[in-house]
C-alpha positions as CSV (number, residue, x, y, z in Angstrom):
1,X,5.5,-6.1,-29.5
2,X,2.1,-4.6,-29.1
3,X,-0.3,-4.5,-32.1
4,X,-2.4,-1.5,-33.3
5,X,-5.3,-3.5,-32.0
6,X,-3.1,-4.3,-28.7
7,X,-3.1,-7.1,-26.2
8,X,-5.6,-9.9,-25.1
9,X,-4.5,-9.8,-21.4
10,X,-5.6,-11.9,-18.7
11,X,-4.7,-10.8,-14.6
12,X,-5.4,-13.1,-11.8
13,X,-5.8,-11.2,-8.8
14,X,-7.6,-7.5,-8.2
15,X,-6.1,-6.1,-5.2
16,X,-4.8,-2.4,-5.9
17,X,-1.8,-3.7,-8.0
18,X,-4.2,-5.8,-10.0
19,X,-6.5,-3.2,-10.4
20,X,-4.5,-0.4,-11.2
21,X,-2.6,-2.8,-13.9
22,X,-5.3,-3.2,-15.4
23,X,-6.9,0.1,-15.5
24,X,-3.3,1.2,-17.1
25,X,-3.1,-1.4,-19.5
26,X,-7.2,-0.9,-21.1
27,X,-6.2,2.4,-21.3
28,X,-3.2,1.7,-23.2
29,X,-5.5,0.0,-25.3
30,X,-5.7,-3.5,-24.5
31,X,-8.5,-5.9,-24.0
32,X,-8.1,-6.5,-20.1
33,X,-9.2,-9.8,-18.4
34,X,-9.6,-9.7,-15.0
35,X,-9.8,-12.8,-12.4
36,X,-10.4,-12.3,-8.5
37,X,-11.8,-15.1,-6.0
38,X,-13.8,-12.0,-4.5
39,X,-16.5,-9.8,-5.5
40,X,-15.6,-7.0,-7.8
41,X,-17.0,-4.4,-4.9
42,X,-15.0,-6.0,-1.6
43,X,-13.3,-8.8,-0.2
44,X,-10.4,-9.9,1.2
45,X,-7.3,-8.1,-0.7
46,X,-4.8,-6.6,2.2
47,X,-5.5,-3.6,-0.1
48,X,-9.2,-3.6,1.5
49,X,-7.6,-3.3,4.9
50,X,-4.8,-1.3,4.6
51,X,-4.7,3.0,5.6
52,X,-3.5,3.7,2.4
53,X,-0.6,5.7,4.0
54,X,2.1,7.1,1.2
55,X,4.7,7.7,3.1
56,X,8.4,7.1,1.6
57,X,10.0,9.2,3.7
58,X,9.2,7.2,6.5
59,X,10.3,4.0,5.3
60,X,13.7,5.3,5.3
61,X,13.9,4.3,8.8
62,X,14.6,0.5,8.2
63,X,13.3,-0.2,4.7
64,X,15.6,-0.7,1.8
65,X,16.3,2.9,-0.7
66,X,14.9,1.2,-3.5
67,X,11.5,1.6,-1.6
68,X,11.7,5.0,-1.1
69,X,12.6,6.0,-4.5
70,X,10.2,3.9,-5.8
71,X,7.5,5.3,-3.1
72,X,8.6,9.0,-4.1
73,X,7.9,7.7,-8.0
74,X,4.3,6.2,-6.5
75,X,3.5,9.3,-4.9
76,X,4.4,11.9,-7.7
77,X,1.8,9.5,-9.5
78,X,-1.0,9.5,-7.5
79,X,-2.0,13.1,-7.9
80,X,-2.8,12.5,-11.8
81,X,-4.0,9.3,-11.6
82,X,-7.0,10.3,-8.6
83,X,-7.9,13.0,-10.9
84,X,-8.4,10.4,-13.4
85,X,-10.3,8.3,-11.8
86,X,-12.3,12.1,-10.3
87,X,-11.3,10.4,-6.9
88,X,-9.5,13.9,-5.9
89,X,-11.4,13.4,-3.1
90,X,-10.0,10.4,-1.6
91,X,-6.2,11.6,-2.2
92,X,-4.7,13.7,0.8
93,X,-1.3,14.9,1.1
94,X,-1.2,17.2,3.9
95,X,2.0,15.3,5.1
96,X,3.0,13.4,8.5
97,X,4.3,14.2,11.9
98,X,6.2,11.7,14.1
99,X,6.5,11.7,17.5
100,X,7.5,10.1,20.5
101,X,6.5,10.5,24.1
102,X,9.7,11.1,26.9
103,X,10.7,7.5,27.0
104,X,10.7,7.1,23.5
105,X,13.0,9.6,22.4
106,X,15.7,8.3,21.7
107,X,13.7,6.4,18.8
108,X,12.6,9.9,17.8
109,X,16.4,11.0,17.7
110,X,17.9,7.9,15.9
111,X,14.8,8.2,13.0
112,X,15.7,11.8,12.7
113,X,19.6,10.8,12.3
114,X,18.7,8.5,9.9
115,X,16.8,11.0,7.7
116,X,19.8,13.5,8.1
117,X,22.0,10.9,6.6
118,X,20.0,9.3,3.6
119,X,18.6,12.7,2.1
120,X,20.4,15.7,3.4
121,X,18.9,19.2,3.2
122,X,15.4,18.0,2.5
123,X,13.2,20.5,2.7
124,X,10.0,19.1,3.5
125,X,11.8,17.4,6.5
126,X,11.6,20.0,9.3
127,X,11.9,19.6,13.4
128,X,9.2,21.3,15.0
129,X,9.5,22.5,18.5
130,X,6.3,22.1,20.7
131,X,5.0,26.0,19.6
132,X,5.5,25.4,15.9
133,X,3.7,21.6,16.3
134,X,1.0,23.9,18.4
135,X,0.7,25.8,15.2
136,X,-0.1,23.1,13.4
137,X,-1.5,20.5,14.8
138,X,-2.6,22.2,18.4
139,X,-4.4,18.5,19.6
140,X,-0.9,16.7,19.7
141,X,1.0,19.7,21.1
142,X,-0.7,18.8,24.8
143,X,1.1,15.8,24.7
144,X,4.0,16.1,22.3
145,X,6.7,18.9,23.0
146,X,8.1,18.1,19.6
147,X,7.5,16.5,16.5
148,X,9.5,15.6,13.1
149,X,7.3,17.0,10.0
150,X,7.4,15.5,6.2
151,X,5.5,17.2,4.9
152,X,5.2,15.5,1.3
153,X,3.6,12.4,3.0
154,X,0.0,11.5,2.1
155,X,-2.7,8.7,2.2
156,X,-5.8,7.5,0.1
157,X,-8.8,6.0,0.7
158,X,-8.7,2.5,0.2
159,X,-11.9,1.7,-0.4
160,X,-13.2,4.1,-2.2
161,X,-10.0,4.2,-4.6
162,X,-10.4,0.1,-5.0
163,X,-14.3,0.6,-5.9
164,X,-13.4,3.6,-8.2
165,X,-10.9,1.6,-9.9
166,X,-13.8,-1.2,-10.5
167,X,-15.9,1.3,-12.9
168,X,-13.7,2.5,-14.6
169,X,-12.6,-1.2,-15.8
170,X,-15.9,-1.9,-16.7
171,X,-17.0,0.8,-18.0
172,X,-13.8,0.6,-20.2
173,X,-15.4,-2.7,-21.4
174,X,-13.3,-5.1,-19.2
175,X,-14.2,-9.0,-18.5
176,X,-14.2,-9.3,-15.0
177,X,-14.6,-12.5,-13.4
178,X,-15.2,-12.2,-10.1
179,X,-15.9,-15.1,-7.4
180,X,-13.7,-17.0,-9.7
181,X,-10.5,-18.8,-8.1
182,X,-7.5,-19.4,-9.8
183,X,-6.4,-22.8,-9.9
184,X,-3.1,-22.5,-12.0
185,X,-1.5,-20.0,-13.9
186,X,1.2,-20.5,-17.0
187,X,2.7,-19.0,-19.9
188,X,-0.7,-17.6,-21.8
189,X,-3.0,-19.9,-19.6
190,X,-5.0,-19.1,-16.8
191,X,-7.0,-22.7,-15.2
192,X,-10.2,-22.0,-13.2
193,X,-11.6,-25.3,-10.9
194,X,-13.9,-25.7,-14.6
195,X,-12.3,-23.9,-17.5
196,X,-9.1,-22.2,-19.3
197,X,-8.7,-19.3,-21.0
198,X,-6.0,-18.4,-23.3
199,X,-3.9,-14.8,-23.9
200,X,-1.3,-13.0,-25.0
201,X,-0.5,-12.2,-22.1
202,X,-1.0,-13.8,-18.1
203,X,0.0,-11.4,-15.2
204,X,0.0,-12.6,-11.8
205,X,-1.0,-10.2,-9.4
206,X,-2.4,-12.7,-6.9
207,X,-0.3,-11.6,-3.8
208,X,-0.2,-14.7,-1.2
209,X,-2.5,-16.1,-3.4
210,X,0.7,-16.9,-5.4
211,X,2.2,-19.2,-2.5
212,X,2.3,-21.9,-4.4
213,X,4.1,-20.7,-7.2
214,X,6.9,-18.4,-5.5
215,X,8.7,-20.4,-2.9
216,X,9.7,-17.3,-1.3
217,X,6.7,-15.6,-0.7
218,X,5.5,-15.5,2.8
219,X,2.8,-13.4,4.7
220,X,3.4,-10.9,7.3
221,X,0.3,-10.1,9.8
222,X,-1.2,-6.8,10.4
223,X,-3.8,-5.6,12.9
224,X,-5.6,-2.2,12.9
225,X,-8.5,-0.6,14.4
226,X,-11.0,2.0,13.2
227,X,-12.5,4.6,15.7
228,X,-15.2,7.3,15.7
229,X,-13.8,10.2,18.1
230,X,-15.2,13.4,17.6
231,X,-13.5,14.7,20.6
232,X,-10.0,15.1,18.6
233,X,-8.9,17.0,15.8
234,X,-6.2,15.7,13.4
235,X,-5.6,16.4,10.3
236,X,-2.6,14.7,9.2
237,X,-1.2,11.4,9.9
238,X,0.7,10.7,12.5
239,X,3.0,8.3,13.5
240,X,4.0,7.5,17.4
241,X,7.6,6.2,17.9
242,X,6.8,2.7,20.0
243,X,9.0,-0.2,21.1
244,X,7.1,-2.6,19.6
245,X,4.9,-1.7,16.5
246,X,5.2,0.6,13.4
247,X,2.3,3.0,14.9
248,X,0.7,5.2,12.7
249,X,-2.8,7.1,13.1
250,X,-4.3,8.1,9.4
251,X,-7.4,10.4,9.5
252,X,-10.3,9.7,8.1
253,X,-14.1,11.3,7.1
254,X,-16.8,11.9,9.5
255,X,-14.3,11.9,12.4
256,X,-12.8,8.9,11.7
257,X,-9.6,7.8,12.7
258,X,-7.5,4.5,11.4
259,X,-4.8,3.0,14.0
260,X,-2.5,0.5,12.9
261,X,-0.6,-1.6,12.7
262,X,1.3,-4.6,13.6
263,X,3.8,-6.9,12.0
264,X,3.8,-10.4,13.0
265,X,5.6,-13.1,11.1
266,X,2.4,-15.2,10.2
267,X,-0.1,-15.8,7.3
268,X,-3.5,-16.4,10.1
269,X,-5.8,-14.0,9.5
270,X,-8.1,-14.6,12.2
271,X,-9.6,-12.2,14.0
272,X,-7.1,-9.1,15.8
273,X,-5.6,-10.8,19.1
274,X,-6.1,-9.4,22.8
275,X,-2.2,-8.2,23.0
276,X,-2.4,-6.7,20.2
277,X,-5.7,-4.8,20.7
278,X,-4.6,-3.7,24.1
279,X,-1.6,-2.1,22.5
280,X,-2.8,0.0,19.9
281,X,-5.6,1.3,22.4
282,X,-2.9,2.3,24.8
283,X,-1.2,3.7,22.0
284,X,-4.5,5.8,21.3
285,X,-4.9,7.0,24.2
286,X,-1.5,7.9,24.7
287,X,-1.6,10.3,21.4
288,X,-4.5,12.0,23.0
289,X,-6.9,11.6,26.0
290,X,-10.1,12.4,24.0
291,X,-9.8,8.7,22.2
292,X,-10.8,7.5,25.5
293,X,-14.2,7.7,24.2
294,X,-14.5,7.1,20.6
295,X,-15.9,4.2,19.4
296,X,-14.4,1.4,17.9
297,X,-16.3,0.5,14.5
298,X,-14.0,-1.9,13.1
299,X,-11.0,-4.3,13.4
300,X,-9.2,-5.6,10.5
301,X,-6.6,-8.0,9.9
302,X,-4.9,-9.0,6.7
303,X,-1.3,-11.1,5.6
304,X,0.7,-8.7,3.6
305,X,2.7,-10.8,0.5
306,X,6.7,-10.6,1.5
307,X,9.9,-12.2,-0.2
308,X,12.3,-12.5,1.8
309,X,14.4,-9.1,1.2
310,X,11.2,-7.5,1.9
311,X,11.3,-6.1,-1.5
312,X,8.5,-6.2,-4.6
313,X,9.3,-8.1,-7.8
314,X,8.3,-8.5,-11.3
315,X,8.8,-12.0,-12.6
316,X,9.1,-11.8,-16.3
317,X,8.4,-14.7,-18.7
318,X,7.4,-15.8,-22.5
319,X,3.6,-14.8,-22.0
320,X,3.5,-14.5,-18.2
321,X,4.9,-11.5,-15.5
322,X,4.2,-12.0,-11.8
323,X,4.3,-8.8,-10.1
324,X,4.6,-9.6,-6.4
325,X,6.3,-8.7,-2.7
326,X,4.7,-5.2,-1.9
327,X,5.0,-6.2,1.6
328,X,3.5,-3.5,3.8
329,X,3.7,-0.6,0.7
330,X,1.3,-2.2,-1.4
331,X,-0.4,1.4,-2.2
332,X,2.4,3.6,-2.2
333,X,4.3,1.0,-4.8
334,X,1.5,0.2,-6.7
335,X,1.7,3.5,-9.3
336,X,5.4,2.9,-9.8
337,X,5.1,-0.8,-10.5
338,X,2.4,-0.5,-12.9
339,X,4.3,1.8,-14.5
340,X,7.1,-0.5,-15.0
341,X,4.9,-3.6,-15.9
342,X,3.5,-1.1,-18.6
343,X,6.9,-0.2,-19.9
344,X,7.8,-3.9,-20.2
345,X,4.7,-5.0,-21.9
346,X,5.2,-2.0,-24.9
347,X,8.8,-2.6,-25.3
348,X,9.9,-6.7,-24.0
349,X,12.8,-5.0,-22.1
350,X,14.1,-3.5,-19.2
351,X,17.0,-1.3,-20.8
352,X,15.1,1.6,-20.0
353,X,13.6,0.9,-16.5
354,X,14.3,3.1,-13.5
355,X,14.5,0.3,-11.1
356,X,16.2,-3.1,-12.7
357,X,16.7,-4.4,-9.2
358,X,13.1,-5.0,-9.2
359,X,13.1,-8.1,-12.2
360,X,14.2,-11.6,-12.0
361,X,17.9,-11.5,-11.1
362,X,16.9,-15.3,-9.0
363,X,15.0,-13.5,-6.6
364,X,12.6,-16.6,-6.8
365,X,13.1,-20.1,-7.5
């Protein structure tokens, strides 16, 4: 149980989950330790390359229902923890619209039946005809002649939310040990290549970076592009039906848009392939003509950490959790998770989680 004094805690790893751990845990009062191969202000956590989309209702589509009750917990959480951080800023929740061009709508139809039959008369679930979409979003209604609207749906800012998350830390007095790799991680024990440290407690919040230790875990691939077009106007994120990718377009400041993404069964993270670039341009262009002349300012690819039921885990032990598997939801899980690593670390049980499913049970070996 947790002393008045609280918790020496040691977390290997600083991508959002890391972060956000630990920014929950110093401010339940422990002494946070924090360990991260990168720099504390970038590097290569898929959180860094991710749109920061929060959208559960659209993982109802094909993802399990523990991830969207789980994403709807994330998302209620968000609000009060970008306040928090004074990050309202970076937090927008102006929902979604997905659409689908002619060929496509039978896609459009079947994800619509889907929604009808997990969460009946939801509200912020409406079908908009190509007048009401007009209304709303008038740059998509000269290509779309309908739309599906949930409006609940959101997205963050990545960047700015990972760097926020960074001052608070410190400025809450945590150790953070950046360009530091982790070379093994056990019960109390963290190993760098030239020292160990000892805690109370370890967490493992290392993502792939765990590979070694969870014989599960593999990486999944994802590609996305970042354009300056200020020949369209967008407001809310948007997601095209396609027959190959998970296509979603997330707005972003200064006439900024983020396209993404593809999922490839691979842990290279070289640089975006030629198919796949081709693709999401198409796509682009596709949404709306004026993309035919933004610029592209970025490409990113990243390995998303995946067990194999596609489904996050907390690993609980005598001195060490691993929290691990957020797949592709990594920052609309990550409030929800912490939330239950927290519980755990106050009480030692799970009797009053929301979500058993998400401990042990021999998810891993």
């Amino acid at each position: 149980m947790v002393t008045q004094t609280g918790l020496q805690i040691g977390i290997a790893g600083a991508g959002i989950m890391g972060r956000l751990l630990a920014w929950q845990l110093q401010r339940a009062g422990h002494q946070v330790s924090l360990f991260d191969k990168d720099p504390a202000d970038f590097g290569g956590a898929a959180a860094y390359t991710a749109a920061g989309m929060l959208a559960p209702y659209s993982e109802l589509e094909s993802a399990e229902s523990l991830i969207y009750q789980l994403g709807q917990r994330g998302l209620s959480l968000w609000p009060e923890l970008v306040a928090s951080l004074d990050a309202e800023d970076c937090f927008f929740q102006r929902g979604s619209l997905v659409v689908a061009h002619q060929q496509d709508q039978a896609d459009l139809q079947r994800f619509n039946l889907t929604l009808q039959r997990k969460i009946p008369d939801d509200s912020s679930v409406r079908l908009l005809n190509q007048t009401a979409l007009a209304d709303c979003e008038p740059d998509l209604a000269t290509q779309f002649q309908q739309a599906t609207q949930l409006a609940d749906e959101g997205w963050l800012y990545p960047r700015e939310i990972m760097r926020k998350l960074a001052e608070q830390l410190m400025a809450g007095g945590a150790n953070w040990y950046a360009n530091t790799a982790i070379e093994k991680i056990g019960p109390q024990q963290l190993h760098t290549v030239d020292q160990q440290f000892h805690f109370d407690l370890v967490i493992d919040c290392r993502g792939l970076g765990a590979k070694q230790d969870i014989e599960k875990l593999r990486g999944v691939r994802g590609e996305l592009l970042w354009v300056h077009a200020p020949e369209v106007t967008i407001s809310r994120m948007v997601r095209l039906m396609h027959p190959r990718y998970r296509l979603y377009l997330v707005p972003q400041k200064d006439q900024q848009y983020i396209l993404g993404a593809t999922q490839i069964e691979s842990d290279d993270n070289s640089a975006i392939s030629v198919r796949s670039a081709l693709e999401l341009l198409s796509a682009l262009y596709a949404i709306h003509p004026g993309f035919a002349e933004a610029r592209i300012t970025e490409t990113k690819t990243n390995c998303r950490p995946a067990l194999m039921d596609n489904l996050p885990l907390i690993s609980t032990a005598d001195g060490l959790i691993r929290v691990n598997g957020l797949f592709r939801h990594g920052w609309l899980l990550a409030p929800a998770l912490a939330e239950e690593v927290l519980r755990y670390v106050q009480t030692q049980t799970i009797a009053e989680s929301q979500f058993p499913s998400i401990y042990n049970e021999g998810r891993v070996s």
